[in-house]
Biopython code that builds the backbone (N, CA, C, O; Angstrom):
import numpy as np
from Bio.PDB.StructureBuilder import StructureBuilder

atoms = [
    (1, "UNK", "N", (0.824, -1.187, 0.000)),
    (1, "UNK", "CA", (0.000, 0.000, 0.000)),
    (1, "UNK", "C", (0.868, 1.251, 0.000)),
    (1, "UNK", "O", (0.504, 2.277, -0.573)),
    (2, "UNK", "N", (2.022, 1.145, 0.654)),
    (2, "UNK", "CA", (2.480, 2.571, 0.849)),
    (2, "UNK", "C", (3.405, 2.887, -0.554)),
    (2, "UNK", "O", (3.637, 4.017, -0.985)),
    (3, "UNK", "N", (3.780, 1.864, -1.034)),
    (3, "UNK", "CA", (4.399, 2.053, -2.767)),
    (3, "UNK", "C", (3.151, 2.880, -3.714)),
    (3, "UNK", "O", (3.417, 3.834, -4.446)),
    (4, "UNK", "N", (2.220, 2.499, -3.597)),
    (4, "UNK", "CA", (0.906, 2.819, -4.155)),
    (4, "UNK", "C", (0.462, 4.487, -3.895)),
    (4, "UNK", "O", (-0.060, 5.255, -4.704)),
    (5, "UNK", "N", (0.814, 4.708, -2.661)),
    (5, "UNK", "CA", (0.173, 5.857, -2.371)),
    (5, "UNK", "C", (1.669, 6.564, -2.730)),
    (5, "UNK", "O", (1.710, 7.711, -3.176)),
    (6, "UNK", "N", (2.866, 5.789, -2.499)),
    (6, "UNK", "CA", (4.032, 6.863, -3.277)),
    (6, "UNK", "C", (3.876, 7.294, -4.376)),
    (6, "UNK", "O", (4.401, 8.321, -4.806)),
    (7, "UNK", "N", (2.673, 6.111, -5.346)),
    (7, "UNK", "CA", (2.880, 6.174, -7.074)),
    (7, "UNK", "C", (1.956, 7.810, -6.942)),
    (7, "UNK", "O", (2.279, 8.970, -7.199)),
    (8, "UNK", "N", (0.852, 7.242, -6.476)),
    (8, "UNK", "CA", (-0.475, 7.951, -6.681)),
    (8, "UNK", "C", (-0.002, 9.455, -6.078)),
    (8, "UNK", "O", (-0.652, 10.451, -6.396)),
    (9, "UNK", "N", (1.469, 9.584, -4.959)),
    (9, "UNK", "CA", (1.475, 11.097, -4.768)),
    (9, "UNK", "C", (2.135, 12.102, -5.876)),
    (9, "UNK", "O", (2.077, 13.315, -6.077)),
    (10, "UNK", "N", (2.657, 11.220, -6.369)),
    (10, "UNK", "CA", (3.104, 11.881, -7.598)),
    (10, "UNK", "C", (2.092, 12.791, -8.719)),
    (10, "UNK", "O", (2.511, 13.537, -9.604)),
    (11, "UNK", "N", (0.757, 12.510, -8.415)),
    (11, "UNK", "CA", (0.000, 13.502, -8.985)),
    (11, "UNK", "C", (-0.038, 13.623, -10.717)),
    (11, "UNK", "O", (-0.127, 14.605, -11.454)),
    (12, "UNK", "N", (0.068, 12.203, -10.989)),
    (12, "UNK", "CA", (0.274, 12.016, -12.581)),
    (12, "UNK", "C", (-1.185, 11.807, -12.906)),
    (12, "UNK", "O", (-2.050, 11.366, -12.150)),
    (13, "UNK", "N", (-1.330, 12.257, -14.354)),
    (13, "UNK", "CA", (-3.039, 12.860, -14.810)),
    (13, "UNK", "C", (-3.522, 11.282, -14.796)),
    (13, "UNK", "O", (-2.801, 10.308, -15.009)),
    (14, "UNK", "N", (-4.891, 11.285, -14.499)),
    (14, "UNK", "CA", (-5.831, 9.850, -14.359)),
    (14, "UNK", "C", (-6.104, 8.710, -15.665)),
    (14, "UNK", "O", (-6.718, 7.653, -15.808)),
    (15, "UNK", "N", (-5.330, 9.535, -16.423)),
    (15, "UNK", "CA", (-5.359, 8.646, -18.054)),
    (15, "UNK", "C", (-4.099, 8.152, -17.548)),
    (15, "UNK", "O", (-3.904, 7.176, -18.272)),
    (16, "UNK", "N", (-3.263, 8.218, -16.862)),
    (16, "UNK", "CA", (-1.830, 7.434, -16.581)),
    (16, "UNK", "C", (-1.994, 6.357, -15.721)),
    (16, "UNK", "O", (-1.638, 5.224, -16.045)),
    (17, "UNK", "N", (-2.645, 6.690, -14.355)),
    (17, "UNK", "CA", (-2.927, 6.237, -13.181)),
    (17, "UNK", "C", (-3.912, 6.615, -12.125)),
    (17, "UNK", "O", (-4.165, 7.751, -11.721)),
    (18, "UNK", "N", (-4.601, 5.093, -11.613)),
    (18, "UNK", "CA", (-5.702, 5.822, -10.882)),
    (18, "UNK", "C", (-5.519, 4.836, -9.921)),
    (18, "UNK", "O", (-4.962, 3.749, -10.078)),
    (19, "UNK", "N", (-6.280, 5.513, -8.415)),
    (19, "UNK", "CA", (-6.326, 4.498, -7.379)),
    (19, "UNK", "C", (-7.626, 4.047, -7.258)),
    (19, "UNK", "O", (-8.551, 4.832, -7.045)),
    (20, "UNK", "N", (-7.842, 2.400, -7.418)),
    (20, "UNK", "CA", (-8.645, 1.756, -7.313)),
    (20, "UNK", "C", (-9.280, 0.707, -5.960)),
    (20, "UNK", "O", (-8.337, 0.027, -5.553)),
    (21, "UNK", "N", (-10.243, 0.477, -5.377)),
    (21, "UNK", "CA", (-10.831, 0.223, -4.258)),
    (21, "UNK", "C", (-10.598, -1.427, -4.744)),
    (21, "UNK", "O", (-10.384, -1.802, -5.897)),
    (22, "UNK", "N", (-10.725, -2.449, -3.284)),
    (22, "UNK", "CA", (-10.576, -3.882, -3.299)),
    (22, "UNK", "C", (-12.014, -4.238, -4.099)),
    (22, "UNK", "O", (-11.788, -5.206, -4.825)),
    (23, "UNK", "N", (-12.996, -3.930, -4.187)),
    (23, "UNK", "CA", (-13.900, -3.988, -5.013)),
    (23, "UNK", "C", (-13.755, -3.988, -6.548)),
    (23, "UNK", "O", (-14.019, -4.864, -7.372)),
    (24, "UNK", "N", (-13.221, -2.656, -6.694)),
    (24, "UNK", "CA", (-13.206, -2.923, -8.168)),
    (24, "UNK", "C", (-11.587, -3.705, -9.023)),
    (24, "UNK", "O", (-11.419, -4.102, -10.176)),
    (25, "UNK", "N", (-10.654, -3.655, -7.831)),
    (25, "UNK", "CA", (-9.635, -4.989, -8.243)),
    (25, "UNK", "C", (-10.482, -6.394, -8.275)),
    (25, "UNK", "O", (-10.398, -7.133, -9.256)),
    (26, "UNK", "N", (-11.023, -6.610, -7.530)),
    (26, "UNK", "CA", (-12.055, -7.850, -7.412)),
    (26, "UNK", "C", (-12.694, -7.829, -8.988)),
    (26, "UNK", "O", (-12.606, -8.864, -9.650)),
    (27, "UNK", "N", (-13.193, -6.895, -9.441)),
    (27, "UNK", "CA", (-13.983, -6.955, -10.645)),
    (27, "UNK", "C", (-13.262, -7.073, -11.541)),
    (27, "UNK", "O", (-13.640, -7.760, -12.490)),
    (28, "UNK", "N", (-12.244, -6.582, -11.565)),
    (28, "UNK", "CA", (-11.027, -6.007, -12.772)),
    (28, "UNK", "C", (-10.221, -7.664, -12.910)),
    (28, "UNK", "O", (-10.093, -8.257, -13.982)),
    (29, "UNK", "N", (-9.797, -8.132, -11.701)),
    (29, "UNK", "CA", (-9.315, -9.057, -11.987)),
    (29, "UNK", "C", (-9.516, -10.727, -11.499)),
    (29, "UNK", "O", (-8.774, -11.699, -11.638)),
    (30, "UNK", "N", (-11.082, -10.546, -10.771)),
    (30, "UNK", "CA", (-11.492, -11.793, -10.164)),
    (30, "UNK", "C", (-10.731, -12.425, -9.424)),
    (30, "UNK", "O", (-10.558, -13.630, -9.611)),
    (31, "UNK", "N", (-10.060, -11.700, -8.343)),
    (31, "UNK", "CA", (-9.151, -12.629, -7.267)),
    (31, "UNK", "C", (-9.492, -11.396, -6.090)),
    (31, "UNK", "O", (-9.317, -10.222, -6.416)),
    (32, "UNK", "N", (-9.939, -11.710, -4.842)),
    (32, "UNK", "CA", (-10.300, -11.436, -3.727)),
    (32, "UNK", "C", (-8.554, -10.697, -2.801)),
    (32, "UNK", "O", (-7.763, -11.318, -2.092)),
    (33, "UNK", "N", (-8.534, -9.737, -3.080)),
    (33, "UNK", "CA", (-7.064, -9.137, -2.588)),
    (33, "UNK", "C", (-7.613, -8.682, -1.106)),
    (33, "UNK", "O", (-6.785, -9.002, -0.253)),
    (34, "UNK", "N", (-8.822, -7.998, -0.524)),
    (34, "UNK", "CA", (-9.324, -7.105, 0.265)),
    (34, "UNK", "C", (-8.475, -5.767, 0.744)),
    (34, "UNK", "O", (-8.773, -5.078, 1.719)),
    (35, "UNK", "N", (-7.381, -5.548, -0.125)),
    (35, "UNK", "CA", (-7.048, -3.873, -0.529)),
    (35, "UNK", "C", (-6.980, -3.390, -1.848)),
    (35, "UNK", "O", (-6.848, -4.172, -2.789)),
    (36, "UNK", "N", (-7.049, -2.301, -1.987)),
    (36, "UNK", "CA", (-6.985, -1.638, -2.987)),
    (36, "UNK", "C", (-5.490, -1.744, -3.498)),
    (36, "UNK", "O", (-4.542, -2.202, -2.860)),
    (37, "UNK", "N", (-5.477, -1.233, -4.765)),
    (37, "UNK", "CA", (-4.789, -0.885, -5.902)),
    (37, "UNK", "C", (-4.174, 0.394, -6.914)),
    (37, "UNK", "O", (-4.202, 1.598, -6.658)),
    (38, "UNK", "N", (-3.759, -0.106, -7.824)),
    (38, "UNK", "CA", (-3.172, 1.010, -8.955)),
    (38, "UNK", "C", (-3.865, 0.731, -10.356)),
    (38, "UNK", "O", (-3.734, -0.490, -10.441)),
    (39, "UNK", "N", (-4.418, 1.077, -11.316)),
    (39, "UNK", "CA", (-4.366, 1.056, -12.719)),
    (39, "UNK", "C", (-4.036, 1.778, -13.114)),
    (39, "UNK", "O", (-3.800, 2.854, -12.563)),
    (40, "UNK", "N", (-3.792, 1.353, -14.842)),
    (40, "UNK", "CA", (-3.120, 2.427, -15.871)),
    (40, "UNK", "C", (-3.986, 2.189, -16.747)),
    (40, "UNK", "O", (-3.869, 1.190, -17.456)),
    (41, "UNK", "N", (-5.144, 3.142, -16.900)),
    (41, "UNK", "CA", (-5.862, 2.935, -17.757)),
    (41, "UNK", "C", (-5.243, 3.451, -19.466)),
    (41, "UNK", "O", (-6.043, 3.374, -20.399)),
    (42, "UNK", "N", (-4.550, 3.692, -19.593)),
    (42, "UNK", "CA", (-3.533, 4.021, -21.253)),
    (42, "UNK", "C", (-2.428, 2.425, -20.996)),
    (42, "UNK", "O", (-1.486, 2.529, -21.781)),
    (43, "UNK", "N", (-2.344, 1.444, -20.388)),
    (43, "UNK", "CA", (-1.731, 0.832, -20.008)),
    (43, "UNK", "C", (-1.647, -0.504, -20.876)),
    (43, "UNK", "O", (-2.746, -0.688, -21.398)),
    (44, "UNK", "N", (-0.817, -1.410, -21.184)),
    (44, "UNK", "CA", (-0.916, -2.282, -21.779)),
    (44, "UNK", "C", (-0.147, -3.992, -20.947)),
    (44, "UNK", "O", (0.283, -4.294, -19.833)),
    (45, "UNK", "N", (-0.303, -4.572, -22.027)),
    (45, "UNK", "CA", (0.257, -5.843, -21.895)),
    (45, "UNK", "C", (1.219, -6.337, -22.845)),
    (45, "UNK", "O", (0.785, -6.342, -23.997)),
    (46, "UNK", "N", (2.457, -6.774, -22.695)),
    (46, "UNK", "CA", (3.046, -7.521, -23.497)),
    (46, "UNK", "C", (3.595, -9.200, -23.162)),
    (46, "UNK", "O", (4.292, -9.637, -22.245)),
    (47, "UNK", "N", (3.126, -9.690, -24.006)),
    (47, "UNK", "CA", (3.819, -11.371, -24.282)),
    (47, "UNK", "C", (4.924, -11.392, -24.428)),
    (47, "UNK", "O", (5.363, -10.975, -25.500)),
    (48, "UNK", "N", (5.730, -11.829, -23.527)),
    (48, "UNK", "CA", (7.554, -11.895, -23.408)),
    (48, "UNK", "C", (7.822, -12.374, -24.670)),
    (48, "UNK", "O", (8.328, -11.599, -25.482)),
    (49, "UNK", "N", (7.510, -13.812, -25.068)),
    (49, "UNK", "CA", (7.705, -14.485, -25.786)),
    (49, "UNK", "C", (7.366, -14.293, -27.258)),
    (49, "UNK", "O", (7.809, -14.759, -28.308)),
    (50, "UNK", "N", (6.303, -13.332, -26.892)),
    (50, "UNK", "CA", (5.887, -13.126, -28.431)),
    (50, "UNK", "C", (6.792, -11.597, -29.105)),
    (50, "UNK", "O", (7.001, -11.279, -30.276)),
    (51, "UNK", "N", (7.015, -11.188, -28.346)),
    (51, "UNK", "CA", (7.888, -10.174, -28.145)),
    (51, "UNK", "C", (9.327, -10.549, -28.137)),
    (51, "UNK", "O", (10.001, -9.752, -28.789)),
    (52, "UNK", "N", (9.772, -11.186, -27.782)),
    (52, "UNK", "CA", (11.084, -11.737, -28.294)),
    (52, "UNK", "C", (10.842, -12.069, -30.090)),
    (52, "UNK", "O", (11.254, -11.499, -31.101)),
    (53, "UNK", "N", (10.194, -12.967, -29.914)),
    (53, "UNK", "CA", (10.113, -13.791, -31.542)),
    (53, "UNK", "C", (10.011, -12.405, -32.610)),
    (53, "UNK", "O", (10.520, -12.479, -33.728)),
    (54, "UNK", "N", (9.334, -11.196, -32.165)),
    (54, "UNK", "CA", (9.278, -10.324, -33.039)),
    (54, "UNK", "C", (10.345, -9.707, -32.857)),
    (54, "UNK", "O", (10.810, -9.328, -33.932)),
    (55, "UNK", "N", (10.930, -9.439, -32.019)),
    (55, "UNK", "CA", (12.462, -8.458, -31.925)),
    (55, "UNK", "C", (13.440, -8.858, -32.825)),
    (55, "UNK", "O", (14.091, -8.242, -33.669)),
    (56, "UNK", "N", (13.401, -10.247, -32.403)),
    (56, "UNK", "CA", (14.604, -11.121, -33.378)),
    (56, "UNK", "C", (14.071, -10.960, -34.817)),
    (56, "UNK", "O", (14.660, -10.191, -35.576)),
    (57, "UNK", "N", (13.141, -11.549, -35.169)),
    (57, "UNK", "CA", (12.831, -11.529, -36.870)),
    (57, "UNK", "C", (12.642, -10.016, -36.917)),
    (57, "UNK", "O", (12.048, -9.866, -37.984)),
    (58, "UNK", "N", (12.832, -8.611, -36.286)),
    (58, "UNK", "CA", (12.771, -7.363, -37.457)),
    (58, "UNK", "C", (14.432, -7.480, -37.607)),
    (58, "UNK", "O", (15.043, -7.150, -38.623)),
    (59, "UNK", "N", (15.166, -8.130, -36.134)),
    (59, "UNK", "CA", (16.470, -8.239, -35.802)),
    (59, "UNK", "C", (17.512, -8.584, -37.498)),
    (59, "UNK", "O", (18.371, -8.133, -38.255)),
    (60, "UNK", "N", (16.443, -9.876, -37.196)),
    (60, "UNK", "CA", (17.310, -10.372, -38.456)),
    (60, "UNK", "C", (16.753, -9.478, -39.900)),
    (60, "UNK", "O", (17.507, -9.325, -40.861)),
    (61, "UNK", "N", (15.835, -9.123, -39.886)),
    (61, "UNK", "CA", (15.455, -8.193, -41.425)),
    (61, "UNK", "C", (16.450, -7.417, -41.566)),
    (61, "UNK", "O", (17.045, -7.439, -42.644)),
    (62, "UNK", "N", (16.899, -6.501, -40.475)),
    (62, "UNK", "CA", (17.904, -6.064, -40.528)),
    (62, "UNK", "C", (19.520, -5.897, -40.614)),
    (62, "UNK", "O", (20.265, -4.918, -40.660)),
    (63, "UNK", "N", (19.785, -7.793, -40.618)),
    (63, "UNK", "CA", (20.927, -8.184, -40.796)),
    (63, "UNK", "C", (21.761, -9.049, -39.457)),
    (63, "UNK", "O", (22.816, -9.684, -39.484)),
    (64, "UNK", "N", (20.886, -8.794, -38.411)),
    (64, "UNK", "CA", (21.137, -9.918, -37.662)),
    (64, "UNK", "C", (21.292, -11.554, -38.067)),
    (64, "UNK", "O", (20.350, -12.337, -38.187)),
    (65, "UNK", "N", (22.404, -11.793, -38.206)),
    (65, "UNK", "CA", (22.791, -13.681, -37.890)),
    (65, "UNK", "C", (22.421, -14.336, -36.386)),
    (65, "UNK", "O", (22.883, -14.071, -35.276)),
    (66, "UNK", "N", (21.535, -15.172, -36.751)),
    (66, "UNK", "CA", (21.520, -16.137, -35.523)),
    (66, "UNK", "C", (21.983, -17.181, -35.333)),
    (66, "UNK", "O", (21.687, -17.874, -36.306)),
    (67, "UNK", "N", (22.695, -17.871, -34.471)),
    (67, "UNK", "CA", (23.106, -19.065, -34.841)),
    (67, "UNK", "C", (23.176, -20.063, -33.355)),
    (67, "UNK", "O", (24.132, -20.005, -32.582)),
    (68, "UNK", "N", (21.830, -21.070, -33.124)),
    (68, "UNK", "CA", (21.574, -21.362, -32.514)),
    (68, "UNK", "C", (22.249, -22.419, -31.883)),
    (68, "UNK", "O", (22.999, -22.948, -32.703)),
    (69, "UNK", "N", (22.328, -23.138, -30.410)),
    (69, "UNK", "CA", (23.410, -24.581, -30.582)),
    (69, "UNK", "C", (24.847, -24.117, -30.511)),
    (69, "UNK", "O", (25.779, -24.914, -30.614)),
    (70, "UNK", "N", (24.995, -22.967, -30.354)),
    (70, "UNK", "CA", (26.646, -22.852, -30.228)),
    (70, "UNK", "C", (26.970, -22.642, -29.329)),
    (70, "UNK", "O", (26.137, -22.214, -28.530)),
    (71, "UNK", "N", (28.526, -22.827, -28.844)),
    (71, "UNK", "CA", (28.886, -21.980, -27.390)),
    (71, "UNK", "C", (29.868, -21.043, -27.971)),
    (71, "UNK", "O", (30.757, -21.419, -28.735)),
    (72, "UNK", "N", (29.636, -19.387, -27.470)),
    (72, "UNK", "CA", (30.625, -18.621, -27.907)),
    (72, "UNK", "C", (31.537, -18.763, -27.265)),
    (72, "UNK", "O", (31.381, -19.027, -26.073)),
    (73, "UNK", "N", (33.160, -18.609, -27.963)),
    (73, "UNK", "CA", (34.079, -18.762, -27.655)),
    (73, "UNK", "C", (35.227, -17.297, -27.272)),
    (73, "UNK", "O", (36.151, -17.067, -26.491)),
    (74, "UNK", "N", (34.487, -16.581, -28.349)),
    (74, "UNK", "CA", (35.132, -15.258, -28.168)),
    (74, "UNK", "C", (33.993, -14.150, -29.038)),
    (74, "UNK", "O", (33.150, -14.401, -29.898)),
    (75, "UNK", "N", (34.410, -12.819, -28.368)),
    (75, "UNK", "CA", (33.341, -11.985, -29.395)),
    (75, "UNK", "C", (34.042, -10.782, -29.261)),
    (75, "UNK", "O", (34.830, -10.570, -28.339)),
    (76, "UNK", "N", (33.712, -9.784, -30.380)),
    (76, "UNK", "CA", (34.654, -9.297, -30.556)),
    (76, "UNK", "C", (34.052, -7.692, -31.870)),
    (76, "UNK", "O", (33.690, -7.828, -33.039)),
    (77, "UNK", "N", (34.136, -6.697, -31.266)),
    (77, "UNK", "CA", (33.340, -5.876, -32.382)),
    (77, "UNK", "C", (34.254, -5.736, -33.999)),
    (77, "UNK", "O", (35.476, -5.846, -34.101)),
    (78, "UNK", "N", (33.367, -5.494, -35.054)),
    (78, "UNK", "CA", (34.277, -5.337, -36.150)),
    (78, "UNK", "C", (33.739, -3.921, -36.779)),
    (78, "UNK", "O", (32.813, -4.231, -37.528)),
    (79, "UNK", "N", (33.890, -2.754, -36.795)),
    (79, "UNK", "CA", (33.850, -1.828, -37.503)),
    (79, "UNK", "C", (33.761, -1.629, -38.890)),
    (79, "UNK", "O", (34.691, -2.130, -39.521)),
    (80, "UNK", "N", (32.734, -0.919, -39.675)),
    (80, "UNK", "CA", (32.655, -1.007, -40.974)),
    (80, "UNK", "C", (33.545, -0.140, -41.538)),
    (80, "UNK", "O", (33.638, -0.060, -42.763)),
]
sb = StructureBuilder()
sb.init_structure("model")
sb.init_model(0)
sb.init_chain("A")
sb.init_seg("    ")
for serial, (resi, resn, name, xyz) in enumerate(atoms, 1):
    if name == "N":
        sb.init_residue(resn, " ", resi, " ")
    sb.init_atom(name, np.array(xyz, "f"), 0.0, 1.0, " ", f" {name:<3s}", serial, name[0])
structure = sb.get_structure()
């Protein structure tokens, strides 16, 4: 709670962050906490995994080599 009320003193506009009652965490996320909370209603979610897989393939569009199964032995920058 007291991280929460540190976020919330910060006084950032309600499209960023809002303080929410054990009620409506209950609604929001169907698990019985009996305190309140934080949302970010402009806020999102990301899939680690799916998010990796896309980093790497723009990675490699761009000229990234992958090369899976190896153990590096040495590395080493090369300048164009």
């Amino acid at each position: 709670q007291h991280k929460i009320a540190q976020m919330l003193s910060m006084d950032l506009p309600t499209e960023l962050a809002v303080a929410v009652g054990a009620n409506e965490v209950e609604g929001v996320t169907g698990v019985v906490t009996n305190c309140g909370g934080i949302t970010y209603p402009q806020g999102g979610w990301l899939c680690p995994a799916e998010l990796t897989c896309n980093v790497l393939e723009l990675a490699q569009q761009q000229g990234l080599q992958i090369h899976y199964q190896y153990q590096l032995q040495d590395l080493s920058r090369k300048d164009d």
